[in-house]
DRENVEX-744688 format. One record per residue (C-alpha): residue number from 1; residue in one letter; x, y, z. Coordinates in steps of 0.25 Angstrom, whole numbers, plus 5000, padded with zeros to 4 digits. Layout:
// residues N
(NUM 'a' (X Y Z))
...
// end
This chain:
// residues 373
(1 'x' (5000 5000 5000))
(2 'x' (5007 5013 4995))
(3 'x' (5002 5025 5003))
(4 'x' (5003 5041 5000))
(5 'x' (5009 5047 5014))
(6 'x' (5009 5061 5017))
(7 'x' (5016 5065 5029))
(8 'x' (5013 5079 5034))
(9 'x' (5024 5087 5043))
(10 'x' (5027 5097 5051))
(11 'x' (5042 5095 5048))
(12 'x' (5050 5089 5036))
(13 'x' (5065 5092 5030))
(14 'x' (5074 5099 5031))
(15 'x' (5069 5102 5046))
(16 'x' (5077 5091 5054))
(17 'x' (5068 5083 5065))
(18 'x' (5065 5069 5067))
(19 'x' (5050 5072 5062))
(20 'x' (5054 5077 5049))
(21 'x' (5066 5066 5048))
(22 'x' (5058 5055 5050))
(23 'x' (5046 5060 5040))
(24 'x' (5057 5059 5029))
(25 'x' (5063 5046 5034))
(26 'x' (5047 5040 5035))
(27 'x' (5046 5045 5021))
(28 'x' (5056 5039 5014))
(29 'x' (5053 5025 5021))
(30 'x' (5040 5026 5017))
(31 'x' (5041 5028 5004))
(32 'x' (5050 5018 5004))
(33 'x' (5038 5010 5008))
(34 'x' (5030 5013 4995))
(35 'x' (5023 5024 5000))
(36 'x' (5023 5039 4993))
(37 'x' (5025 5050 5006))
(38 'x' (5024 5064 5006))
(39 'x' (5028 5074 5017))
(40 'x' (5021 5088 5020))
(41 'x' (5029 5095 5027))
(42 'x' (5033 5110 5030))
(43 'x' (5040 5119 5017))
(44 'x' (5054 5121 5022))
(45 'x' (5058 5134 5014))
(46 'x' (5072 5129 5007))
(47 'x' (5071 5117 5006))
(48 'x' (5068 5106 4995))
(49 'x' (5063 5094 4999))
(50 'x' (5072 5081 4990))
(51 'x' (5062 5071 4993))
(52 'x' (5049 5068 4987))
(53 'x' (5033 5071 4991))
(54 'x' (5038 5082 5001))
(55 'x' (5026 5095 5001))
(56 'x' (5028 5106 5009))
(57 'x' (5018 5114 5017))
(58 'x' (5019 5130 5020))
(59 'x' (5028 5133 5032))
(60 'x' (5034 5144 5039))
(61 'x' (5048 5148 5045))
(62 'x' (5048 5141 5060))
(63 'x' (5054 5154 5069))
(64 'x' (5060 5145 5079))
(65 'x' (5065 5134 5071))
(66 'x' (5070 5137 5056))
(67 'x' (5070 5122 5051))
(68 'x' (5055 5120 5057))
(69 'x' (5048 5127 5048))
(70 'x' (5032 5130 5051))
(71 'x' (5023 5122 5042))
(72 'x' (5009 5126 5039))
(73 'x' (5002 5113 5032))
(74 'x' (4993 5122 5023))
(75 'x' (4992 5112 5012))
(76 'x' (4981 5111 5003))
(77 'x' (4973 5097 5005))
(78 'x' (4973 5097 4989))
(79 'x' (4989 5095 4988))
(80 'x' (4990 5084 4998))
(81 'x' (4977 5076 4991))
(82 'x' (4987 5077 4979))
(83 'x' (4996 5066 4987))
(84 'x' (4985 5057 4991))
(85 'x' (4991 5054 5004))
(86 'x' (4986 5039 5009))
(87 'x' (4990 5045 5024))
(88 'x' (4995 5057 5031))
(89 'x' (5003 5057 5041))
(90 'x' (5007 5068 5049))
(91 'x' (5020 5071 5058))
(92 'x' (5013 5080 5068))
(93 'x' (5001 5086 5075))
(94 'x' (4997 5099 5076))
(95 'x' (4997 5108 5064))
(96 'x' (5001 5099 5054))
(97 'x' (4994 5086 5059))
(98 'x' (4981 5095 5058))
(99 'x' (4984 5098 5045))
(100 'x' (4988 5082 5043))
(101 'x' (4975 5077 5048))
(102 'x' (4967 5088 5039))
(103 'x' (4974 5081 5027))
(104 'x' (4973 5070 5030))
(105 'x' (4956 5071 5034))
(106 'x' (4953 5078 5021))
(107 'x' (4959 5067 5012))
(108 'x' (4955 5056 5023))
(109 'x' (4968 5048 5026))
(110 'x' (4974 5044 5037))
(111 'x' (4982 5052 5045))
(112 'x' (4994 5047 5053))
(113 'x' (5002 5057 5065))
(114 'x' (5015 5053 5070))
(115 'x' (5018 5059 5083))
(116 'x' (5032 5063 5082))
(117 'x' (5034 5072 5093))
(118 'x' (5029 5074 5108))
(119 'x' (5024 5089 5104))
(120 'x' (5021 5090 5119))
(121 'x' (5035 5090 5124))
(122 'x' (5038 5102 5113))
(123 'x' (5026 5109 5119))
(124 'x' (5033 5107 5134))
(125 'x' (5046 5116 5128))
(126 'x' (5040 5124 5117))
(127 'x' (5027 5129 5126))
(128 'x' (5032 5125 5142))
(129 'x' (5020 5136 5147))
(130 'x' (5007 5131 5139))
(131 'x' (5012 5117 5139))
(132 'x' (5001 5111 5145))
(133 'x' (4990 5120 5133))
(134 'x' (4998 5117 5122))
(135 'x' (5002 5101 5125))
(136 'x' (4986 5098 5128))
(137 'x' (4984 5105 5114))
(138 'x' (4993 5097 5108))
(139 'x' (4988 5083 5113))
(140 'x' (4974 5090 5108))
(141 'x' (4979 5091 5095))
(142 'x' (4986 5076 5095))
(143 'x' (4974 5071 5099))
(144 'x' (4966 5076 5089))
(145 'x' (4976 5073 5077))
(146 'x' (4976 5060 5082))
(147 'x' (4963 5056 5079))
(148 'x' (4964 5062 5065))
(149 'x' (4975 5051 5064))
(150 'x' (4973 5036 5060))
(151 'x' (4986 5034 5067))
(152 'x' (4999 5042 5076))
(153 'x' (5012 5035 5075))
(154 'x' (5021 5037 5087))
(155 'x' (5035 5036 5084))
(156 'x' (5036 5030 5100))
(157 'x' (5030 5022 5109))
(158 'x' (5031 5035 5120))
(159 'x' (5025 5044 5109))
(160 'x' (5014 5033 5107))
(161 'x' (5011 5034 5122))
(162 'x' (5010 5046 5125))
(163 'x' (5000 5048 5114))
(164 'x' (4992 5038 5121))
(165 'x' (4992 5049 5133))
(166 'x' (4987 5059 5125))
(167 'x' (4975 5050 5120))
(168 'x' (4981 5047 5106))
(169 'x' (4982 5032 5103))
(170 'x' (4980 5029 5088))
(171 'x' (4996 5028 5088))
(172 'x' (5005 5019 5081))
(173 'x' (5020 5019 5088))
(174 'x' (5031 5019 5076))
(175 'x' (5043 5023 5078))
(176 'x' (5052 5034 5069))
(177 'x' (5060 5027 5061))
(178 'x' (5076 5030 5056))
(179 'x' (5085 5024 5044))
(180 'x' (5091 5015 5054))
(181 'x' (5101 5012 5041))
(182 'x' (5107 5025 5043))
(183 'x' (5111 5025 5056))
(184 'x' (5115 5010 5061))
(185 'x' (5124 5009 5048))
(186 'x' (5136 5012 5054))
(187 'x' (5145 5008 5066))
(188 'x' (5144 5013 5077))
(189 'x' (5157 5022 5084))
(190 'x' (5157 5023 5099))
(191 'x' (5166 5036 5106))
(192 'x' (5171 5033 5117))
(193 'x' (5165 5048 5122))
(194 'x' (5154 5053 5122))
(195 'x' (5147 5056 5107))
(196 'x' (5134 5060 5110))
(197 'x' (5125 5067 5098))
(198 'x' (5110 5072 5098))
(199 'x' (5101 5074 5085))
(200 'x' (5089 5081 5086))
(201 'x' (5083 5095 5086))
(202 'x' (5089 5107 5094))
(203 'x' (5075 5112 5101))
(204 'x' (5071 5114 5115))
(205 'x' (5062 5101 5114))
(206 'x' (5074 5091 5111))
(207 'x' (5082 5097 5123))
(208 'x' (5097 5099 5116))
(209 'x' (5101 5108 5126))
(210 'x' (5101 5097 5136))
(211 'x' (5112 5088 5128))
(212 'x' (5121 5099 5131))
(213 'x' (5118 5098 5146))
(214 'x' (5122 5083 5145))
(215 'x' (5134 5088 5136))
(216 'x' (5140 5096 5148))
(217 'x' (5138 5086 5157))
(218 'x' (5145 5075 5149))
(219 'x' (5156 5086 5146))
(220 'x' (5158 5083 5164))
(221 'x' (5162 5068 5162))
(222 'x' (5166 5065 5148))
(223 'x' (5172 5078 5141))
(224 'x' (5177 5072 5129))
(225 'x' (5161 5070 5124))
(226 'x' (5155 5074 5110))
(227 'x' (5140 5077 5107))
(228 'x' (5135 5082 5095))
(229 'x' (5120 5089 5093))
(230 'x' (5115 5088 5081))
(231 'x' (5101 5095 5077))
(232 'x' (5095 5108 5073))
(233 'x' (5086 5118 5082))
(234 'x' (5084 5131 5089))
(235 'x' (5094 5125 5102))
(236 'x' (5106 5124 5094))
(237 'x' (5113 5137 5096))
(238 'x' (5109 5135 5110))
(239 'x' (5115 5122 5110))
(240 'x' (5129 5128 5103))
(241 'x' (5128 5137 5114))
(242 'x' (5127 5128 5124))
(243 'x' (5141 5121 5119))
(244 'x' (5149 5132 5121))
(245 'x' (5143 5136 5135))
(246 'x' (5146 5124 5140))
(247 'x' (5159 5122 5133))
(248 'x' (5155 5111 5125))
(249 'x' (5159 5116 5111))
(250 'x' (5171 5102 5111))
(251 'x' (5159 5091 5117))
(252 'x' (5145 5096 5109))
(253 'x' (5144 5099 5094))
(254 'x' (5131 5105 5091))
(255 'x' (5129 5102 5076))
(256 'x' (5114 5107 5072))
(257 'x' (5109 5101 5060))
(258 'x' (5116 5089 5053))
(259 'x' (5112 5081 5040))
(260 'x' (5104 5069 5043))
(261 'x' (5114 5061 5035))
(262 'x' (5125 5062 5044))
(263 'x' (5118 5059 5059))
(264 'x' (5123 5042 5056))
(265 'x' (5138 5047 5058))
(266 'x' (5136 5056 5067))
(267 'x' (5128 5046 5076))
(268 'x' (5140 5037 5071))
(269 'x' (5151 5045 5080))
(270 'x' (5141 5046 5092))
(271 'x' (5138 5038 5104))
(272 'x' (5127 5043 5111))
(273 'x' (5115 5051 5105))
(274 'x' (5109 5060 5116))
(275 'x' (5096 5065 5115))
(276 'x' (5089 5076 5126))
(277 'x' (5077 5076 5121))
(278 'x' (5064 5076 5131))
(279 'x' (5055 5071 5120))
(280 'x' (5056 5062 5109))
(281 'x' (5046 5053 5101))
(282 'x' (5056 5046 5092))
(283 'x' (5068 5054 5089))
(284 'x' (5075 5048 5074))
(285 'x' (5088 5054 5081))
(286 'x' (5087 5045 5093))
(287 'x' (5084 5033 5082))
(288 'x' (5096 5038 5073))
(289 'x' (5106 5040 5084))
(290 'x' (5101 5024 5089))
(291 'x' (5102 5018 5074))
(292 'x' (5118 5024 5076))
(293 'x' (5119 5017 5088))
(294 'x' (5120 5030 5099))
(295 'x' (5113 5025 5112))
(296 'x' (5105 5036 5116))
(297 'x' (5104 5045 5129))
(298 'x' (5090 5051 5130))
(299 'x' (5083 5059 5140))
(300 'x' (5073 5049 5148))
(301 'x' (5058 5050 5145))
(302 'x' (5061 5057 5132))
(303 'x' (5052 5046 5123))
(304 'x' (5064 5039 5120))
(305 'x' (5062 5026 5127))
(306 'x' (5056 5017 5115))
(307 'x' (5069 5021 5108))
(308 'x' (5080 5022 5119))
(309 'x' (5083 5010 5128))
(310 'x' (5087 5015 5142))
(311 'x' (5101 5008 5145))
(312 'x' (5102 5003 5135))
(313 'x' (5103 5011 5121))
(314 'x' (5103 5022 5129))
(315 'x' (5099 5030 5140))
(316 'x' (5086 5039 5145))
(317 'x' (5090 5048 5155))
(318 'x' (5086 5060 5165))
(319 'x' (5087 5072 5158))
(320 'x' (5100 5075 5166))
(321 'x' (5115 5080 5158))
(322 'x' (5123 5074 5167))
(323 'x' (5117 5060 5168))
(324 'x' (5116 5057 5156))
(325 'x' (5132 5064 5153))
(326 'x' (5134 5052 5161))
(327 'x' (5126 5042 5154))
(328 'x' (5133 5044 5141))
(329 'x' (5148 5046 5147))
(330 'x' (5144 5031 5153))
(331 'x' (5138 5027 5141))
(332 'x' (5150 5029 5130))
(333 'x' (5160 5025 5141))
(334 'x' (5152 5010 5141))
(335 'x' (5156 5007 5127))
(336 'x' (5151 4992 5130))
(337 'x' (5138 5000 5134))
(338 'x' (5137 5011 5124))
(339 'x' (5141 5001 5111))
(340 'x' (5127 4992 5118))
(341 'x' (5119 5005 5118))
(342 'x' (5122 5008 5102))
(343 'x' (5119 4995 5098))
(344 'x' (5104 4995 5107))
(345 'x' (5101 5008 5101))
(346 'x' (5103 5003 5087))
(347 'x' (5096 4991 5088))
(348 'x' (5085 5000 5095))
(349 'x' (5084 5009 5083))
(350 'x' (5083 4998 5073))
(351 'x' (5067 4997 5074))
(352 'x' (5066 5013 5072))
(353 'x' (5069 5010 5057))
(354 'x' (5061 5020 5048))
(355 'x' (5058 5008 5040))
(356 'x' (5050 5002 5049))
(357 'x' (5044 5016 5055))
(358 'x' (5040 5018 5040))
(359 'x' (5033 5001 5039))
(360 'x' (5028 5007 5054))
(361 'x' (5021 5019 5047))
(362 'x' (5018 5013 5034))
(363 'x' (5009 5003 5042))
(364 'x' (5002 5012 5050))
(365 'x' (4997 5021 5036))
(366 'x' (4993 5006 5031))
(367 'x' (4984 5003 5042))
(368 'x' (4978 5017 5043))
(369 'x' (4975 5017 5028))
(370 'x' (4969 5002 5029))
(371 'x' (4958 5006 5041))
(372 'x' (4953 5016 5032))
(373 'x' (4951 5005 5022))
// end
């Protein structure tokens, strides 16, 4: 059965974030599958799209973060009949999974959500005084895209839960997928200091800042340490300044952006990847760094328990700098220990292919079309 997917987003390249990454990775696998996929996704002025069935909605400049732009989905419902899409499936709540189900009701198909994000954590940094307003009007509005949807796909158990909580239950758990080919290919190399690196975005939400609390503090015990940021955001110049504060312009690089192609050699030279994240779903940078071997040190109760085994591809710790210093100086002086880690990590990853998240998906939009039969 070959099927007409429109994916509709509210972030697509050039703008670098797991959303938009593993929209193109999805893609490609599932046309791979058979299937023809489109993507709608915000106009990013400057840049050309290379790959195929990519449209574009009106946006406008983002004043807070330049690569982000702001899209408003004013499509005409004629241009996307023209695809005769079997199923939409939309990337986000809100503005644009409003504007999804409105598509998706007037040319009566399904529509599928997948919950990539816990929004209300955002809402706790972004809005700390009308928390409690705006996260109630959020779970208003998830609730009421989820019953305009024949399916939500949780890419966690945790994220699958917690939407239990908040009433939602027409859930599928499927979890984000990685070229797992490109990042277990090569052998791993162990330092015998510490080589710690982080991907992800520099925003308030991700918590960077802290990585450099823990920098300091691994700076008291093991001063010969390397630790690499990687990632684009409105805390890097803070971060930078940070460095030279603290007088660790020798031990921390802080990069920014990086081509994609060349995270497998950076993740190569590593030997701990170090995320400070208070809230994650399914980060493809945790995935990545475990396909490459890296144990991973994370901060406890951060969503990262179906995909980190405590003590034993890694750790979930307090959210203390100088414990878990110590945690990684213990770690890559075990070498016995650390070599263990790297191979549980990669055997841990090997089921987060994206071949089999696109068979996953694939078989949801299959079941949907068939109770409509």
């Amino acid at each position: 059965m070959i099927m007409r997917i429109l994916f509709i987003t509210a972030t697509y390249l050039p703008t670098v974030n797991g959303v938009s990454y593993h929209i193109k990775l999805l893609k490609k696998q599932l046309e791979k599958l058979g299937h023809r996929v489109y993507v709608l996704a915000p106009n990013f002025p400057g840049y050309t799209d290379s790959d195929k069935n990519i449209m574009r909605y009106f946006s406008m400049p983002n004043p807070f973060i330049k690569t982000y732009p702001l899209g408003l989905p004013l499509v005409p419902i004629e241009k996307i009949k023209k695809i005769r899409p079997d199923i939409i499936h939309t990337h986000h709540p809100l503005i644009i999974g409003k504007f999804a189900a409105h598509v998706a009701e007037k040319m009566k198909v399904p529509l599928i959500f997948t919950a990539h994000t816990q929004y209300e954590q955002y809402l706790n940094y972004y809005f700390p005084h009308g928390y409690q307003l705006t996260s109630k009007l959020l779970i208003n509005d998830l609730q009421s895209l989820s019953r305009k949807c024949s399916k939500i796909i949780c890419p966690s158990p945790e994220t699958k839960i917690r939407l239990k909580k908040q009433g939602i239950t027409n859930t599928d758990v499927v979890f984000n997928g990685i070229d797992t080919e490109v990042f277990s290919s090569s052998k791993k190399i162990f330092s015998e200091h510490p080589y710690i690196v982080y991907t992800g975005r520099l925003e308030k939400e991700k918590n960077p800042l802290f990585l450099l609390k823990i920098a300091v503090e691994l700076k008291n015990i093991c001063p010969e340490f390397k630790m690499v940021i990687i990632g684009d955001g409105r805390l890097l110049p803070k971060l930078s300044e940070y460095t030279i504060k603290h007088d660790l312009e020798n031990n921390v690089c802080v990069v920014g952006k990086v081509d994609q192609n060349l995270l497998p050699s950076i993740y190569k030279g590593a030997n701990i990847f170090l995320t400070p994240s208070t809230s994650e779903v399914m980060p493809l940078s945790v995935l990545e760094a475990e396909s490459s071997g890296l144990p991973i040190i994370a901060l406890e109760n951060a969503g990262l328990e179906s995909v980190v085994k405590n003590g034993e591809s890694g750790f979930l710790l307090k959210p203390d700098p100088k414990v878990i210093a110590q945690h990684i100086f213990d770690l890559v002086k075990n070498l016995k220990r650390l070599k263990r880690f790297s191979k549980m990590s990669r055997r841990i990853s090997e089921k987060y292919s994206i071949e089999y998240c696109a068979l996953s998906v694939e078989n949801i939009y299959k079941e949907v079309l068939s109770c409509r039969e």
